[in-house]
C-alpha positions as CSV (number, residue, x, y, z in Angstrom):
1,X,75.9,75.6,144.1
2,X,74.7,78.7,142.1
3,X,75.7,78.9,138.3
4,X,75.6,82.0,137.0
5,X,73.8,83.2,133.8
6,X,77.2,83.8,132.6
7,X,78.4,80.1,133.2
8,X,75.3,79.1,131.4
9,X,75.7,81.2,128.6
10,X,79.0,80.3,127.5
11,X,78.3,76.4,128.1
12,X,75.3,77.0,125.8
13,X,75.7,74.1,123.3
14,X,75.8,75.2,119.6
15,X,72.5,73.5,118.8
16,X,70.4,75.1,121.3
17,X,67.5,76.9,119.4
18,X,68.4,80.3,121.2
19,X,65.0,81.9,119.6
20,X,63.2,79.7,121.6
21,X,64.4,81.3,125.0
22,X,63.7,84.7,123.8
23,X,60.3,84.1,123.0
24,X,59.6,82.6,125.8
25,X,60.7,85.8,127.9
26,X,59.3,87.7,125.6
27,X,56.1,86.7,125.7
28,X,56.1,86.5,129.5
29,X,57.5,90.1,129.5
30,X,54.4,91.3,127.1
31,X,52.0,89.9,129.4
32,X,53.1,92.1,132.4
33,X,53.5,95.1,130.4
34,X,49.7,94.7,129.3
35,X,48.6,94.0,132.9
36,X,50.1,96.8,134.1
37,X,49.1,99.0,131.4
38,X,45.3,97.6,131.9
39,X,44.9,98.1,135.6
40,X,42.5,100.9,136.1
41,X,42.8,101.7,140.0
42,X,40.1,103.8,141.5
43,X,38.8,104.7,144.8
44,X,36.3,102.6,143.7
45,X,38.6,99.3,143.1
46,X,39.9,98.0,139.8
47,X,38.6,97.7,136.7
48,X,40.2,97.3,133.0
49,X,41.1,100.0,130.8
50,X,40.5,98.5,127.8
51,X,36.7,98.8,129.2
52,X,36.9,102.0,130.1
53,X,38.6,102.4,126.6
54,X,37.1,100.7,124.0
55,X,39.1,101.4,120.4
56,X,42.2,100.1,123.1
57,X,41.1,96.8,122.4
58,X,42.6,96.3,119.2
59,X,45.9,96.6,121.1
60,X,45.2,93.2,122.4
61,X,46.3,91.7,119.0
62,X,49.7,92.3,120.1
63,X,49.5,92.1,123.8
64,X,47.5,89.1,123.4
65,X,51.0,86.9,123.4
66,X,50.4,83.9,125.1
67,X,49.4,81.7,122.1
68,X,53.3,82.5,121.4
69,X,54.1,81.0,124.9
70,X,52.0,77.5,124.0
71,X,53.7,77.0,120.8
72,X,57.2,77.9,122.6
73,X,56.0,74.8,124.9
74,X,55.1,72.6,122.8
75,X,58.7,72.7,120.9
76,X,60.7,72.4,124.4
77,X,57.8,69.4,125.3
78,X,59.0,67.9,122.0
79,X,62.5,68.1,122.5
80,X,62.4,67.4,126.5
81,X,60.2,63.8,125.7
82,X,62.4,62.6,123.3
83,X,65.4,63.0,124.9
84,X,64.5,61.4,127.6
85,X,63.0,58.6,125.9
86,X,66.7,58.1,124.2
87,X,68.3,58.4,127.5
88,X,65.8,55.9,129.1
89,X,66.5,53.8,126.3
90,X,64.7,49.9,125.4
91,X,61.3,51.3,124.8
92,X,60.3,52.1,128.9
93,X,58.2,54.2,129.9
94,X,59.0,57.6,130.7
95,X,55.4,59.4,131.4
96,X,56.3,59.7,135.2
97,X,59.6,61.3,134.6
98,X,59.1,63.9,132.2
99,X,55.7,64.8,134.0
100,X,58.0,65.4,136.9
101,X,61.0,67.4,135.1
102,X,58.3,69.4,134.0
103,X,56.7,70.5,136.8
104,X,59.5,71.2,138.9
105,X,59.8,74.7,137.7
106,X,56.6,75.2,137.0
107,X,54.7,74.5,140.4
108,X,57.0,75.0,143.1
109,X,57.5,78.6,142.6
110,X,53.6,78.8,142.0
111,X,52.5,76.8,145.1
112,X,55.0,79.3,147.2
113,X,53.3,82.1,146.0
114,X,49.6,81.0,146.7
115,X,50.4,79.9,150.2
116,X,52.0,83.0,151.2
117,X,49.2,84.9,149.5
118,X,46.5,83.1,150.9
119,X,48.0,83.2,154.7
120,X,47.9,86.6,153.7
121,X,44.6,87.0,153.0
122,X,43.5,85.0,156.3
123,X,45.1,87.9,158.0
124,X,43.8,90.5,156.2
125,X,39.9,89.0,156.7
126,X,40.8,88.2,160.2
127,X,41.4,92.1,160.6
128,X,38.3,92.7,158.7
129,X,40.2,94.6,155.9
130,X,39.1,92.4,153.3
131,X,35.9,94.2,152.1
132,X,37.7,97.5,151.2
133,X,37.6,98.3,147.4
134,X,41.6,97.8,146.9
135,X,42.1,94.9,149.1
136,X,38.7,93.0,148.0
137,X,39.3,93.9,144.2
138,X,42.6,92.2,145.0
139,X,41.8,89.1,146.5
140,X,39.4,88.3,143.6
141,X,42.0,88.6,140.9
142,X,45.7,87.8,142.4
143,X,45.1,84.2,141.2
144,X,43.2,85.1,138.2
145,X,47.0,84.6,136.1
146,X,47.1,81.4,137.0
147,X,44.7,80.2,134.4
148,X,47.6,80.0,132.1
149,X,49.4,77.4,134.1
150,X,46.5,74.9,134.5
151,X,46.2,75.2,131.2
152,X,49.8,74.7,130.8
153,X,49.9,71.7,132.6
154,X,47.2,70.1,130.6
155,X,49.8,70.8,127.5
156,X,52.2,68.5,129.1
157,X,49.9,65.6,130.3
158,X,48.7,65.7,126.7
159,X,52.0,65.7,125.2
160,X,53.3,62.2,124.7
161,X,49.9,60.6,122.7
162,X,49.7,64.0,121.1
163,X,53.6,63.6,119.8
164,X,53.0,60.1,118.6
165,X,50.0,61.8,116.8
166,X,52.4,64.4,115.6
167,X,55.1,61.7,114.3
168,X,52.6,59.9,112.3
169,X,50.4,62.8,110.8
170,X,52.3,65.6,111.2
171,X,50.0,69.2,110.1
172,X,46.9,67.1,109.7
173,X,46.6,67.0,113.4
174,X,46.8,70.4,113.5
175,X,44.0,70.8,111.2
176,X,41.8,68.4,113.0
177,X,41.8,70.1,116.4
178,X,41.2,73.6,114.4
179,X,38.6,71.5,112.7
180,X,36.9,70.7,116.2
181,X,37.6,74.2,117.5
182,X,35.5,75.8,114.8
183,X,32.8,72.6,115.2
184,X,32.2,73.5,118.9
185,X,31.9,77.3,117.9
186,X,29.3,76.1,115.4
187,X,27.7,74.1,118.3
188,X,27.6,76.9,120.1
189,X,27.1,80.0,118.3
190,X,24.9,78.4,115.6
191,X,22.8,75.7,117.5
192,X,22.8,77.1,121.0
193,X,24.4,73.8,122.1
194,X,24.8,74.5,126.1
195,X,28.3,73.7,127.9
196,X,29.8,72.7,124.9
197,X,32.1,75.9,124.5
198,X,34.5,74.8,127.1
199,X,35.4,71.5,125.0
200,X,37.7,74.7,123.5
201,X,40.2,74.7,126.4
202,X,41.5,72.1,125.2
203,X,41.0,72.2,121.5
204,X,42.4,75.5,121.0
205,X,45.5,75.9,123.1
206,X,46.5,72.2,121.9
207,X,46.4,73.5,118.4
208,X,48.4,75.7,119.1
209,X,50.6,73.9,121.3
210,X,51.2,71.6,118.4
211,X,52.4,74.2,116.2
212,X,55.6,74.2,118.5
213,X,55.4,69.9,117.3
214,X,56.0,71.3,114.2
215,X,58.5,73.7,114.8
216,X,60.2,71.2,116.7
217,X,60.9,69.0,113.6
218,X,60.9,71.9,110.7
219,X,58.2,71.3,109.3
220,X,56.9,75.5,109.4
221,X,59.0,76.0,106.1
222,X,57.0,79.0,104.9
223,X,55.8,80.7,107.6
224,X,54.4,83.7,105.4
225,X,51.3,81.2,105.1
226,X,50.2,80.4,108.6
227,X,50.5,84.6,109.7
228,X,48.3,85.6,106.3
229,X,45.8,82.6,107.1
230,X,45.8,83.5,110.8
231,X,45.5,87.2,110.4
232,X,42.8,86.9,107.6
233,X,40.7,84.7,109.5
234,X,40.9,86.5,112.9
235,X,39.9,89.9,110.6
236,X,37.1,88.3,108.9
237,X,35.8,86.4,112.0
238,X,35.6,89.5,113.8
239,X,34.3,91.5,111.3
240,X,31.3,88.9,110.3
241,X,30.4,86.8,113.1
242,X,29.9,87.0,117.0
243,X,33.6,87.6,117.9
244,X,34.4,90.4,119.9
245,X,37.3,92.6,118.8
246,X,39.4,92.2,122.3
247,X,41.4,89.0,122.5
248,X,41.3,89.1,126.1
249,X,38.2,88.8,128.4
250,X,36.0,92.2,129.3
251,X,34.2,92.5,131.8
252,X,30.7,92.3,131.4
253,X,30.9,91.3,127.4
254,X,28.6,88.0,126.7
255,X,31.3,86.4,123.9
256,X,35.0,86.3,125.7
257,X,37.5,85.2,122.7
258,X,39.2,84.3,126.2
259,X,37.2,82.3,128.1
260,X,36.3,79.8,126.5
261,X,38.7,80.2,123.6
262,X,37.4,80.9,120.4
263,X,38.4,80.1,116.9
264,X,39.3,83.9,116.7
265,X,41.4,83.4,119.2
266,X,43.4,80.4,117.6
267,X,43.4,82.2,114.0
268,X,44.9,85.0,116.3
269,X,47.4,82.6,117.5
270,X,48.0,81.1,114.4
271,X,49.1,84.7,113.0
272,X,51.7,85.4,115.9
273,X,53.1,81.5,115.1
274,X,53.6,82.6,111.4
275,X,54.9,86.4,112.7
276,X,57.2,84.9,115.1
277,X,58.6,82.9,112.8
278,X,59.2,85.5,110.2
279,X,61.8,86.8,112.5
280,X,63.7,83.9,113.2
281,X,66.9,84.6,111.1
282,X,67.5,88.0,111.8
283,X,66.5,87.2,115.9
284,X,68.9,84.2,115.5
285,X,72.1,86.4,114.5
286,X,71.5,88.6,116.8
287,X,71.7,86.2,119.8
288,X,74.5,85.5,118.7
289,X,76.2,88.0,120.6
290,X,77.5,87.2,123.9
291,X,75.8,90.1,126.1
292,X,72.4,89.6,124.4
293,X,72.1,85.9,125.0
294,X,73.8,86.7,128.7
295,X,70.4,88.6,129.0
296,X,68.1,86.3,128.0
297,X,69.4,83.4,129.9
298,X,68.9,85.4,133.0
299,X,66.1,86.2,132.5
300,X,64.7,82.9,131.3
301,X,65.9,81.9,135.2
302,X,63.4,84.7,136.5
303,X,60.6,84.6,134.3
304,X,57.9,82.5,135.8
305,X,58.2,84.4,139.2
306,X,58.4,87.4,138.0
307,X,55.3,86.5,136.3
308,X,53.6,85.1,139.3
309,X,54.4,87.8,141.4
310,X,54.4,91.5,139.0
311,X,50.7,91.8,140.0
312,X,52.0,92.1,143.6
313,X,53.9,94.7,142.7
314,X,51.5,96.7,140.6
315,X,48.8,96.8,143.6
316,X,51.4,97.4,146.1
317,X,52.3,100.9,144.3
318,X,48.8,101.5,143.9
319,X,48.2,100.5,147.4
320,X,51.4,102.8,148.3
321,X,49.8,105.4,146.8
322,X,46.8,105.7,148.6
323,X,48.5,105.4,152.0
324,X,50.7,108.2,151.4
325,X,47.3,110.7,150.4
326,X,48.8,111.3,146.8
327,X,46.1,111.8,144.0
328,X,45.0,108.5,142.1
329,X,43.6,110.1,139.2
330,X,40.1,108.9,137.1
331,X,41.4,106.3,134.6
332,X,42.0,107.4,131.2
333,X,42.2,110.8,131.8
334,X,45.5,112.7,131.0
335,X,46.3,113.1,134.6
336,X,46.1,109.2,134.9
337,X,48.0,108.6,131.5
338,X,50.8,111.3,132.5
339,X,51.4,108.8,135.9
340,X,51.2,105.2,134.0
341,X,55.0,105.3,133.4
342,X,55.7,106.2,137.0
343,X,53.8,103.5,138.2
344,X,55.4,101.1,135.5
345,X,58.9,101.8,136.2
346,X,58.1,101.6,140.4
347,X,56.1,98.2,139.4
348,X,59.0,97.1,137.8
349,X,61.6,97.8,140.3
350,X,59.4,95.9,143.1
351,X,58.9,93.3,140.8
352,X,62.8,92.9,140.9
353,X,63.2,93.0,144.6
354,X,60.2,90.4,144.8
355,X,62.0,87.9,142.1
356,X,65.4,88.3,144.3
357,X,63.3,86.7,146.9
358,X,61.7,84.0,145.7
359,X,63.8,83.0,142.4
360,X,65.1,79.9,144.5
361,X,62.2,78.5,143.7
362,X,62.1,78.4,140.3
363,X,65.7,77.2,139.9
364,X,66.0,73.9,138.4
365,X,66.6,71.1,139.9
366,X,68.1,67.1,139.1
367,X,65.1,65.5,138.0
368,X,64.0,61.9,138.8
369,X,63.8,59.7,135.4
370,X,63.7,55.5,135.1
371,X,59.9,54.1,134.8
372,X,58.0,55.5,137.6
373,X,53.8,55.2,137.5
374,X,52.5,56.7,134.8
375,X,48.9,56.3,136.2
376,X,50.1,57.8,139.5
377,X,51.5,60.9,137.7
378,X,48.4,61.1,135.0
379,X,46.4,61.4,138.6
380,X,48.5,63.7,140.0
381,X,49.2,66.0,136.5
382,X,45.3,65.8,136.9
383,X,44.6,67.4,140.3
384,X,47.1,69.7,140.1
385,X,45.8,71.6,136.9
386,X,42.1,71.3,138.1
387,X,43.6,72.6,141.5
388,X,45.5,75.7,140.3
389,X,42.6,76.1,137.4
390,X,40.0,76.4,140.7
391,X,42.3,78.6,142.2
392,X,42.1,81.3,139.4
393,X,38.4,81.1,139.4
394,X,37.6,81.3,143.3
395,X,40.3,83.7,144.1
396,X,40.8,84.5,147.6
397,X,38.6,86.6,148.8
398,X,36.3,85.2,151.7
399,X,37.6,82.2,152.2
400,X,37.0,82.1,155.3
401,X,33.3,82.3,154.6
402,X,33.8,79.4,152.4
403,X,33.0,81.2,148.8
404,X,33.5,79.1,146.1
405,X,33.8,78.9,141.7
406,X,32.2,76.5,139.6
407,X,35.1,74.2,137.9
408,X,33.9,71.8,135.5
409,X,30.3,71.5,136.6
410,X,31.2,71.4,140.8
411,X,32.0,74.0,143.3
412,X,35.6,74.6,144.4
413,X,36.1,76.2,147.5
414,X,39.9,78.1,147.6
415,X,41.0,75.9,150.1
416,X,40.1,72.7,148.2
417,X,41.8,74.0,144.8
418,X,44.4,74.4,147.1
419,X,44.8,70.8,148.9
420,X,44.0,69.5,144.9
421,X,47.2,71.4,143.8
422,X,49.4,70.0,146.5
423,X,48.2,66.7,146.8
424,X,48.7,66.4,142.6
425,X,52.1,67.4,142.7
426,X,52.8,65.3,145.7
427,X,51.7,62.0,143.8
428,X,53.8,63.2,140.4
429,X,56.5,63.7,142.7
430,X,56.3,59.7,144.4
431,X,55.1,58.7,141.0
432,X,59.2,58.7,139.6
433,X,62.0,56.2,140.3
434,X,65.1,57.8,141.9
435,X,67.3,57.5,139.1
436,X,68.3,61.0,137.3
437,X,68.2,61.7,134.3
438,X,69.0,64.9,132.5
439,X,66.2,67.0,130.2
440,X,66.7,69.8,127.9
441,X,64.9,73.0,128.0
């Protein structure tokens, strides 16, 4: 049975932390709108604008919204392990369980995307399309998005030691992973220390996935502080030391605030935590009104696939373009910038058709609580973010000539990544008893 977003809304419970689910979709929303605005289709494949572009890239300090996304996580993580702890009830373990509430609407909608994009790239390499500038170009990056979500999924296997953490120190945990974020940059810009930038994956987005800790329990109480210290120290980083100005990957640049994260990147996170927070009250009111929070429930039902699948839509305009002889313009020229809104509002509508399809996927489910395996789910929770972390690196272009990414030190084939994700989620999946249990957010 099928509740509506109405239903939902008006059974919202009056301590549900609307701002939450607006921020969530908001963010999410942001990071299309930047994709799209970024692609830069030629007859010669895709590139970024903000290359093409360069003063752009200070744009990128408000597209740049996923830190908001993390810290959005890590106050529904909060929320979602104690309450089932309380439900569970006599001190049992619940790692299995809330591993598996999480990832219910997380990986099944993204595991139905990658298999129906990689059988579709079999076909097109079978046909010996798959070297053309369009369709290669998008091979390489339709899983590139998916970085987020590994990454994601390490936030929630980290979240219970990380809470008790939180419980017992409270902002001084915080400060120690910013304290080993700006170590390894110190390592690495300072000492040449190889390898160790990507010790920042972790030490950055947990930092700021802890912020949402914080939030969880009210402990931001003057969030003025956190956007001037974040903002100040992103500015003077940039300005003084070997951080580039884009806080997104560019192609061909040697320092990525991106990949690895730097601490630019969390000051820059740090800054959208304090802004965000700023507009709590006057966000909160606002919610308050029946047709607004109507909207954002619904689209808190659509949001991961709309993310998952938006690039989809965007190169199948483009693609539509070019099979119907229309001009495609030089990027960045005023022809090019007089048809971006076109190809926004036509990227948007197919995005819409392309969630009606596939939002089964992402609706929630009854998940499975009691004790489970927690070692069984850590192993699972394990392969599945190195399997969808290979599968934004590989892409999946040749793979039927086996190409393959380097993922922590070893190659990764797409194939591989893709038996790592499935496998993973298969074990978190055994891992819980049958029992159900109910989790918020």
């Amino acid at each position: 049975m099928t509740v509506s977003a109405r239903d939902m809304a008006g059974a919202t419970p009056a301590t549900r932390d609307r701002y939450v689910d607006l921020l969530r979709v908001a963010s999410l929303g942001t990071v299309l709108l930047g994709h799209w605005l970024m692609a830069a289709v030629s007859g010669d494949g895709i590139g970024n604008l903000l290359a093409l572009v360069p003063p752009l890239q200070a744009l990128t300090w408000g597209l740049q919204i996923m830190p908001v996304f993390f810290f959005v996580g890590g106050f529904s993580h909060a929320l979602s392990y104690r309450s089932l702890e309380r439900r569970a009830g006599d001190g049992r373990p619940v790692y299995a369980a809330f591993l598996r509430a999480r990832l219910q609407r997380l990986l099944r909608p993204t595991l139905v995307f990658v298999l129906l994009w990689t059988a579709g790239a079999v076909l097109v390499q079978l046909a010996g399309a798959g070297d053309g500038p369009l369709a290669g170009a998008a091979l390489r990056m339709i899983t590139q998005p998916l970085w987020f979500i590994g990454i994601y999924l390490a936030m929630v296997a980290f979240t219970p030691p990380l809470l008790r953490l939180h419980q017992r120190h409270g902002w001084a945990v915080f400060a120690a992973l910013a304290a080993a974020a700006a170590l390894v940059d110190v390592l690495r810009f300072a000492l040449g220390v190889p390898y160790v930038e990507f010790l920042n994956f972790a030490f950055v987005w947990l930092a700021v996935h802890q912020l949402g800790f914080l939030r969880a329990d009210g402990r931001i109480t003057r969030p003025a502080v956190p956007a001037a210290a974040g903002l100040g120290g992103a500015v003077l980083l940039v300005a003084a030391g070997p951080y580039p100005l884009s806080m997104v990957g560019m192609p061909g640049e040697k320092v990525s605030n991106m990949a690895p994260p730097t601490l630019a990147l969390l000051c820059h996170g740090l800054w959208l935590v304090g802004a965000v927070q700023l507009l709590a009250r006057p966000a909160g009111a606002w919610l308050e009104r029946p047709r607004v929070w109507r909207g954002v429930v619904a689209a808190n039902g659509i949001a991961m696939t709309a993310f998952l699948w938006h690039l989809t839509a965007m190169l199948a305009v483009y693609a539509a373009q070019l099979a119907l002889g229309l001009a495609l313009p030089e990027p960045a020229t005023g022809a090019w910038w007089a048809q971006v809104p076109v190809r926004i509002l036509l990227a948007a509508a197919l995005t819409a058709l392309l969630v009606a399809a596939f939002r089964r996927f992402e609706a929630p489910v009854r998940s499975a609580g009691g004790t489970g395996s927690g070692p069984v789910a850590a192993l699972g929770i394990t392969l599945c973010l190195l399997g969808i972390l290979g599968l934004s690196m590989t892409g999946l272009g040749g793979i039927l000539e086996g190409h393959s990414a380097t993922l922590v030190a070893l190659p990764v084939t797409a194939p591989a990544a893709l038996v790592m994700a499935c496998g993973g989620w298969l074990l978190v999946e055994r891992s819980a008893s049958p029992r159900t249990v109910r989790l918020r957010g």
